[in-house]
Jmol script that loads the backbone (N, CA, C; Angstrom):
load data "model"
ATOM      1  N   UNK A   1     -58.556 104.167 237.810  1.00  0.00           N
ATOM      2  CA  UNK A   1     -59.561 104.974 237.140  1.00  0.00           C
ATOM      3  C   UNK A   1     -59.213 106.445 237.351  1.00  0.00           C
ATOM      4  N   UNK A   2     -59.181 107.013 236.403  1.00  0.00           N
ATOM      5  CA  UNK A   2     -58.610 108.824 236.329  1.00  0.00           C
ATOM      6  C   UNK A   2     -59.936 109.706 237.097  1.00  0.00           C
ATOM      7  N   UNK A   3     -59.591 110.605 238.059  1.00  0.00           N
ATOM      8  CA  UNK A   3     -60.318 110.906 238.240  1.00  0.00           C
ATOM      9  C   UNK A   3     -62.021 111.670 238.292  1.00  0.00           C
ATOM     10  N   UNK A   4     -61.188 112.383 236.967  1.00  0.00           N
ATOM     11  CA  UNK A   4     -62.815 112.600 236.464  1.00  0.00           C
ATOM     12  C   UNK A   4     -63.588 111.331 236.280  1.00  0.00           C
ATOM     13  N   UNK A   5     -63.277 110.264 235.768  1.00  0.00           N
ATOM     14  CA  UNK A   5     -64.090 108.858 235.500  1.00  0.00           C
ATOM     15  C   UNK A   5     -64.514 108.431 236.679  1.00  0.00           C
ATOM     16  N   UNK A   6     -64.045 108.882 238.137  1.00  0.00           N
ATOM     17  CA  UNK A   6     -64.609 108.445 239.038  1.00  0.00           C
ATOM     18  C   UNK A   6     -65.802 109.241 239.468  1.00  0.00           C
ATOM     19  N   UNK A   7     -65.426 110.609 238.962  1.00  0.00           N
ATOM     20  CA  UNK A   7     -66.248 112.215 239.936  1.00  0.00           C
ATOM     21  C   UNK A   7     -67.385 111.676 238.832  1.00  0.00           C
ATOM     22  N   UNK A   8     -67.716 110.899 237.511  1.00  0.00           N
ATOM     23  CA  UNK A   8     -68.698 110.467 237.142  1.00  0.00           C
ATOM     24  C   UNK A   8     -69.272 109.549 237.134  1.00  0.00           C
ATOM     25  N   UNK A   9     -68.770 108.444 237.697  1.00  0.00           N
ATOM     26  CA  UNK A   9     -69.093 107.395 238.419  1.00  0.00           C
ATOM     27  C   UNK A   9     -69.699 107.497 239.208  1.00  0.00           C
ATOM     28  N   UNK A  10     -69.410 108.539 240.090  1.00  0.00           N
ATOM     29  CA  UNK A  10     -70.281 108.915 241.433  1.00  0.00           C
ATOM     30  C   UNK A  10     -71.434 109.624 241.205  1.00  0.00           C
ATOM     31  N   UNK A  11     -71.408 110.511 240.478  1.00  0.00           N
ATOM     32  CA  UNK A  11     -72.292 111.508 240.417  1.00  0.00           C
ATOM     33  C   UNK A  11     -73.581 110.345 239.531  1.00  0.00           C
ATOM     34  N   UNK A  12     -73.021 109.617 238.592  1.00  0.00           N
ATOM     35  CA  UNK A  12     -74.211 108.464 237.850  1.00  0.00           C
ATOM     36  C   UNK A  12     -74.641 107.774 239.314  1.00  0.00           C
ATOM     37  N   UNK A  13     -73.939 107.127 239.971  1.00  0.00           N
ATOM     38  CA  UNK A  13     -74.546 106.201 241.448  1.00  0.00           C
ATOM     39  C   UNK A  13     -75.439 106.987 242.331  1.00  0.00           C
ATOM     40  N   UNK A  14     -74.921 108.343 242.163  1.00  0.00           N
ATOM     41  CA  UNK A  14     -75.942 109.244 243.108  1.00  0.00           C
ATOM     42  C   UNK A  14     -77.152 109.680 242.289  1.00  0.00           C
ATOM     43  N   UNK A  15     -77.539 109.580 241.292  1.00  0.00           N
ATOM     44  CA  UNK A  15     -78.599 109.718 240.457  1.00  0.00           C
ATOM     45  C   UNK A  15     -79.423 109.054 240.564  1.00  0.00           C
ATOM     46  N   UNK A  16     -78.908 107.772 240.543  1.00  0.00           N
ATOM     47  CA  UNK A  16     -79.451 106.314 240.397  1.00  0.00           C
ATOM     48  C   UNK A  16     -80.112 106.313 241.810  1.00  0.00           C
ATOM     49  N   UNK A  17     -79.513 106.325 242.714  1.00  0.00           N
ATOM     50  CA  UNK A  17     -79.969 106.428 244.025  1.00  0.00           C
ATOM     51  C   UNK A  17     -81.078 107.525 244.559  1.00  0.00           C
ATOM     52  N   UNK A  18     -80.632 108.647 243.781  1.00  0.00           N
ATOM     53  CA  UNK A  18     -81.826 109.407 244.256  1.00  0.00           C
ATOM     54  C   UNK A  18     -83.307 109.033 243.434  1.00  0.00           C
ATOM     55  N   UNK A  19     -83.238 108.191 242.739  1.00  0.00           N
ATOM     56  CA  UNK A  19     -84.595 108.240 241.789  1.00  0.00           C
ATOM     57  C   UNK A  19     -84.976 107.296 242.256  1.00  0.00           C
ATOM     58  N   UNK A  20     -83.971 106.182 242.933  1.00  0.00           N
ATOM     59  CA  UNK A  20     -85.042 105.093 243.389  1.00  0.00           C
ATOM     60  C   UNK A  20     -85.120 105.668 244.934  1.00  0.00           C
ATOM     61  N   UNK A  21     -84.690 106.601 245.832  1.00  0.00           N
ATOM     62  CA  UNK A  21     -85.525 106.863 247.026  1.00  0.00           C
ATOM     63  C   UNK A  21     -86.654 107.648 246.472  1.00  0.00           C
ATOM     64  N   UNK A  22     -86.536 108.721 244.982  1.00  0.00           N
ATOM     65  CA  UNK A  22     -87.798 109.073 244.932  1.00  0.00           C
ATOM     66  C   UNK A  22     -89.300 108.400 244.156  1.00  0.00           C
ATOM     67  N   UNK A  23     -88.898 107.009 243.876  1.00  0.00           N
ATOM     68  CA  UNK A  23     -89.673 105.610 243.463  1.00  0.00           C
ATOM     69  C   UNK A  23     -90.238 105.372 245.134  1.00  0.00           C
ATOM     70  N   UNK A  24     -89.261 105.629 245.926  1.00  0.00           N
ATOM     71  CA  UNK A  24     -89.480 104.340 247.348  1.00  0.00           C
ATOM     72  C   UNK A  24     -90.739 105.522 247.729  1.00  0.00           C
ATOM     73  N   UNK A  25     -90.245 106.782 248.031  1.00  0.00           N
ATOM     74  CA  UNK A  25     -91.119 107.991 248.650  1.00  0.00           C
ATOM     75  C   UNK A  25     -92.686 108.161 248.122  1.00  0.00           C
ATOM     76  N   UNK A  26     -92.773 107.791 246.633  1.00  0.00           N
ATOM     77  CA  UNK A  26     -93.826 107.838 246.049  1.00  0.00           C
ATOM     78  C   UNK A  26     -94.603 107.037 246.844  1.00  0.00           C
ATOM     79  N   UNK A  27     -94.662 105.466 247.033  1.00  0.00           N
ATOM     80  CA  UNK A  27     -94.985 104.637 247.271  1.00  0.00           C
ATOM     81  C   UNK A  27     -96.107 104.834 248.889  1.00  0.00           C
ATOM     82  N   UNK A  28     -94.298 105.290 249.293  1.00  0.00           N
ATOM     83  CA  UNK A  28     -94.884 106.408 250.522  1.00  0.00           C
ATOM     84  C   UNK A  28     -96.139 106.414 250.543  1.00  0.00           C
ATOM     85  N   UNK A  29     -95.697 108.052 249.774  1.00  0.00           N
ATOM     86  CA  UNK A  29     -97.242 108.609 249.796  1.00  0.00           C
ATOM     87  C   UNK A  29     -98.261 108.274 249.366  1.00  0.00           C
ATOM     88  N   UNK A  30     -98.627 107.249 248.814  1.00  0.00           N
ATOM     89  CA  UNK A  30     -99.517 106.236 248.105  1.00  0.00           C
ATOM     90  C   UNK A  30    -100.526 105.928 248.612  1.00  0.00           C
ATOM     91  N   UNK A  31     -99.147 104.944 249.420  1.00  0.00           N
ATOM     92  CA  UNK A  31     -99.549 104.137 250.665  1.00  0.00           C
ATOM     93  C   UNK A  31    -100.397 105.153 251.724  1.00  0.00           C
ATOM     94  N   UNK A  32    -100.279 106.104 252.052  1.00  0.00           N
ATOM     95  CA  UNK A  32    -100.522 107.187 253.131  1.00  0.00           C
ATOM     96  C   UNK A  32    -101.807 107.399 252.992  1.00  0.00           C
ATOM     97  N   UNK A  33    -101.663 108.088 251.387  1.00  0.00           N
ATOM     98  CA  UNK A  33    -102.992 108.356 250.982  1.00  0.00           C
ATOM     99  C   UNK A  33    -104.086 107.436 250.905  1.00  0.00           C
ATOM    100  N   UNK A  34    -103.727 106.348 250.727  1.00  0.00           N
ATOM    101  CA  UNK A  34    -105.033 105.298 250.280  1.00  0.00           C
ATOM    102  C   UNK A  34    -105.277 104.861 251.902  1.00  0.00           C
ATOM    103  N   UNK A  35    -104.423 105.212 253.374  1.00  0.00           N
ATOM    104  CA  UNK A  35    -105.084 104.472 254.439  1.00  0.00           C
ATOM    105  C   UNK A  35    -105.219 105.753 255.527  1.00  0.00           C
ATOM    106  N   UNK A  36    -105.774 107.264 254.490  1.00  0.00           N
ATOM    107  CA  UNK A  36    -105.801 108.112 255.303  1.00  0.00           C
ATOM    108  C   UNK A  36    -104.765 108.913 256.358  1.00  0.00           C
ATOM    109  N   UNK A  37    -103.660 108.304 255.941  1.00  0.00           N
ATOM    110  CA  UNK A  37    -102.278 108.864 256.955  1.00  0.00           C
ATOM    111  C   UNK A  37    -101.967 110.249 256.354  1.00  0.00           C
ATOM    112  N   UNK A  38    -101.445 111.444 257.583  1.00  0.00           N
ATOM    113  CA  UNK A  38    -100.830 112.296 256.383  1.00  0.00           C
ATOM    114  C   UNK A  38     -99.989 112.343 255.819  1.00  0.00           C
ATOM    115  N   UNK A  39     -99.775 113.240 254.649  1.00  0.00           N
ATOM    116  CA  UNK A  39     -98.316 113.083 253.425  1.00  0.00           C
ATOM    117  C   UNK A  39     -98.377 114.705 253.694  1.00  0.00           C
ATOM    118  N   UNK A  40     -98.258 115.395 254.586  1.00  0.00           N
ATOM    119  CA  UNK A  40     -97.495 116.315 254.756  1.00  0.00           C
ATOM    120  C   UNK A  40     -95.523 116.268 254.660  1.00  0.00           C
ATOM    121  N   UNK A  41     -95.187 115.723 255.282  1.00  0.00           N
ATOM    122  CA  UNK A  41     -94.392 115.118 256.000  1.00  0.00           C
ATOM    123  C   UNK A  41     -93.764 114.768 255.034  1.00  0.00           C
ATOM    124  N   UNK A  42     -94.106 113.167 254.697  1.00  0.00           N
ATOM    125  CA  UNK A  42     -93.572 112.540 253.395  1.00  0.00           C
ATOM    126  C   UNK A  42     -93.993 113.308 252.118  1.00  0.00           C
ATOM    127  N   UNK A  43     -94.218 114.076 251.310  1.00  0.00           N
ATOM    128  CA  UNK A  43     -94.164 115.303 250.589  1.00  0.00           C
ATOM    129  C   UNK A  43     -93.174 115.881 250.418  1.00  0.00           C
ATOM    130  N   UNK A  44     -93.223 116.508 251.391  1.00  0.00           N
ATOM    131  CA  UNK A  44     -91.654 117.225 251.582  1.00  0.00           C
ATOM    132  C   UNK A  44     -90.713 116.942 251.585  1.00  0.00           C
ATOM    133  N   UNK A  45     -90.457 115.352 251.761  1.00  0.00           N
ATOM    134  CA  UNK A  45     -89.173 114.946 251.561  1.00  0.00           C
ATOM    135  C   UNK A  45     -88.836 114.795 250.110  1.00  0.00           C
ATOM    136  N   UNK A  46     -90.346 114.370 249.736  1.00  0.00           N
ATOM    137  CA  UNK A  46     -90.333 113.832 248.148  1.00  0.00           C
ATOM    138  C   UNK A  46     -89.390 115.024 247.233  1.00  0.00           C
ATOM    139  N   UNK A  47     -90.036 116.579 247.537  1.00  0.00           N
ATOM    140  CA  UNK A  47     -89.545 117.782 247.072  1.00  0.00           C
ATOM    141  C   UNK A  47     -87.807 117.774 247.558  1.00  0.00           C
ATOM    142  N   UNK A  48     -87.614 117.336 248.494  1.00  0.00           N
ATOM    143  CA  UNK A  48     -86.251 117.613 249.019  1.00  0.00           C
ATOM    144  C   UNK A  48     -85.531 116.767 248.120  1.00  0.00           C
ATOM    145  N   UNK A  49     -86.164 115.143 247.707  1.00  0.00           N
ATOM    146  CA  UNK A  49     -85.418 113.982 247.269  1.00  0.00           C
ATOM    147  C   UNK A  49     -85.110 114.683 245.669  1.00  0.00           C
ATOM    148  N   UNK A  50     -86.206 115.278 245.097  1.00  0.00           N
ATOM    149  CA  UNK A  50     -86.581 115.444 243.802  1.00  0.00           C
ATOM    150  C   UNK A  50     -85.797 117.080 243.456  1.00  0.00           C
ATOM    151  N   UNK A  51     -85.171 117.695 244.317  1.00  0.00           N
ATOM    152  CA  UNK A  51     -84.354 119.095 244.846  1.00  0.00           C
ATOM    153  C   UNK A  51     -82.767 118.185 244.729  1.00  0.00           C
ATOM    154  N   UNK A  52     -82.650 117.347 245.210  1.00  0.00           N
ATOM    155  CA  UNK A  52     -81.186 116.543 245.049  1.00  0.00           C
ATOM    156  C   UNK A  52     -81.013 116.075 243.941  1.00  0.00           C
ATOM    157  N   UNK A  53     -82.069 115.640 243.258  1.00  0.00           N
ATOM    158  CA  UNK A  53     -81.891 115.061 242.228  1.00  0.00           C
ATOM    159  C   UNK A  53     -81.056 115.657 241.070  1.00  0.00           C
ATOM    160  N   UNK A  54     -81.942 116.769 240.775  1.00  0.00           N
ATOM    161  CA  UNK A  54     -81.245 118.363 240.496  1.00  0.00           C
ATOM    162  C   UNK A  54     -79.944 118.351 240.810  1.00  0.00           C
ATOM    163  N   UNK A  55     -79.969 118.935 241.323  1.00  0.00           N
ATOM    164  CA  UNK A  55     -78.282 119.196 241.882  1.00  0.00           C
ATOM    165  C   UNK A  55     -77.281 117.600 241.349  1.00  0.00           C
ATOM    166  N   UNK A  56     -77.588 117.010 241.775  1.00  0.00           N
ATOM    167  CA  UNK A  56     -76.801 116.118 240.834  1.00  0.00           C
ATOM    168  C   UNK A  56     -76.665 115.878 240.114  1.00  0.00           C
ATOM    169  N   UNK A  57     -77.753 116.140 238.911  1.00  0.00           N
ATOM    170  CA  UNK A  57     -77.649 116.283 237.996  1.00  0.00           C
ATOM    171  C   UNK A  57     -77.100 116.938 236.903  1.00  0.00           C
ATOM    172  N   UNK A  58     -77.160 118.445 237.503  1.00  0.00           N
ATOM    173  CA  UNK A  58     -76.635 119.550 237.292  1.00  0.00           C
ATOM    174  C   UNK A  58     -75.466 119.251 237.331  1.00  0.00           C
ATOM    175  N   UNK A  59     -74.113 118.390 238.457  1.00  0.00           N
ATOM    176  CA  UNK A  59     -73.322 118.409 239.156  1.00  0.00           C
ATOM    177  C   UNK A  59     -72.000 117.388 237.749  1.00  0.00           C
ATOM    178  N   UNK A  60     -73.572 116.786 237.393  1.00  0.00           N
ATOM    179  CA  UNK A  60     -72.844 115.324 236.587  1.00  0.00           C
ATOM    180  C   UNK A  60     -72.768 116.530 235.179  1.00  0.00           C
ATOM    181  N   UNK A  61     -73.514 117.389 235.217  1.00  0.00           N
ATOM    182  CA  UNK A  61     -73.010 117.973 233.750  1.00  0.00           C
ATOM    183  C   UNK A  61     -72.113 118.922 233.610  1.00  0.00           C
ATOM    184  N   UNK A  62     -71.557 119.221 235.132  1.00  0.00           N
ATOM    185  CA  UNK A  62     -69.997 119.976 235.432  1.00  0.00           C
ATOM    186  C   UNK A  62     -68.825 119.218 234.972  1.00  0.00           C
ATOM    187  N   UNK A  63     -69.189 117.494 235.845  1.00  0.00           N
ATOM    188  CA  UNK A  63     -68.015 116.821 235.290  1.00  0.00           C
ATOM    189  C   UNK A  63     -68.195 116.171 234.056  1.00  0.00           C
ATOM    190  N   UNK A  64     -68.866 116.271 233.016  1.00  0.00           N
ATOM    191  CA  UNK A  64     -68.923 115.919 231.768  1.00  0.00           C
ATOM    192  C   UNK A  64     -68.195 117.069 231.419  1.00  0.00           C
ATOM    193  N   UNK A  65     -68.788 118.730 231.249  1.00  0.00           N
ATOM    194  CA  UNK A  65     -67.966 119.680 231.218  1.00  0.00           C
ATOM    195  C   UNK A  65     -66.539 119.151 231.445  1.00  0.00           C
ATOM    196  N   UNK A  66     -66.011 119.178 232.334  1.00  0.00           N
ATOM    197  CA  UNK A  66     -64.655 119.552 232.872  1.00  0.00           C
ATOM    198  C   UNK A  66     -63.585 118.020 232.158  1.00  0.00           C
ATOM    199  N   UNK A  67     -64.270 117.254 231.846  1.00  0.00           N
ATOM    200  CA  UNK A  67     -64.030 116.196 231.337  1.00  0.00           C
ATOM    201  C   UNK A  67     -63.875 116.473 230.081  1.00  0.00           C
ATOM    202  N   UNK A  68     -64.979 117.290 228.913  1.00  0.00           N
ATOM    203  CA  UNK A  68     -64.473 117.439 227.700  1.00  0.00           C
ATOM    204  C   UNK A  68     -63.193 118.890 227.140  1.00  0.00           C
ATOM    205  N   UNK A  69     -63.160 119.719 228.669  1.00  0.00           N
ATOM    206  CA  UNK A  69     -62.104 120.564 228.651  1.00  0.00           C
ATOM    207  C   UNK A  69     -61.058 120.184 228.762  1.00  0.00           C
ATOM    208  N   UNK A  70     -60.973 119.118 229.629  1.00  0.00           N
ATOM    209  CA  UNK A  70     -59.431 118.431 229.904  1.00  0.00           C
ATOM    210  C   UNK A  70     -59.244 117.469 228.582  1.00  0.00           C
ATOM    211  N   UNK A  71     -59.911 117.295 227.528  1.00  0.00           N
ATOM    212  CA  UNK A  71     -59.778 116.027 226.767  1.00  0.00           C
ATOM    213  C   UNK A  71     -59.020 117.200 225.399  1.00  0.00           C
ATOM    214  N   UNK A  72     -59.253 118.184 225.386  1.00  0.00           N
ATOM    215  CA  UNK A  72     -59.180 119.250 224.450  1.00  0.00           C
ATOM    216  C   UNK A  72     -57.425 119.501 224.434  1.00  0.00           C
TER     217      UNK A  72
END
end "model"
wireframe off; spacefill off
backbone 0.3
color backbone group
């Protein structure tokens, strides 16, 4: 597999991954909220999870970029 096909391979698996920790985190805080626990805590990660997400995202549209420069 050429490498850009991999640097997007990865960057799709890390997407995928961050949306289902920020599915799992929700739940979290759900859970927290409905038995009175705080979501200080778990919040913030949610922002941190949902801050990565971003960035990878962003990251996957470098190597789409750099992918349709090299195809040129």
């Amino acid at each position: 597999m050429p490498l850009r096909d991999r640097d997007l391979a990865q960057a799709e698996r890390l997407i995928a991954e961050c949306k289902n920790r920020i599915a799992r985190q929700r739940e979290v805080i759900a859970n927290a909220f409905q038995t009175g626990d705080e979501t200080e805590v778990a919040v913030s990660l949610l922002r941190a999870f949902e801050a990565s997400l971003q960035a990878f995202e962003k990251h996957r549209e470098l190597v789409r970029a750099r992918r349709k420069t090299a195809e040129r």
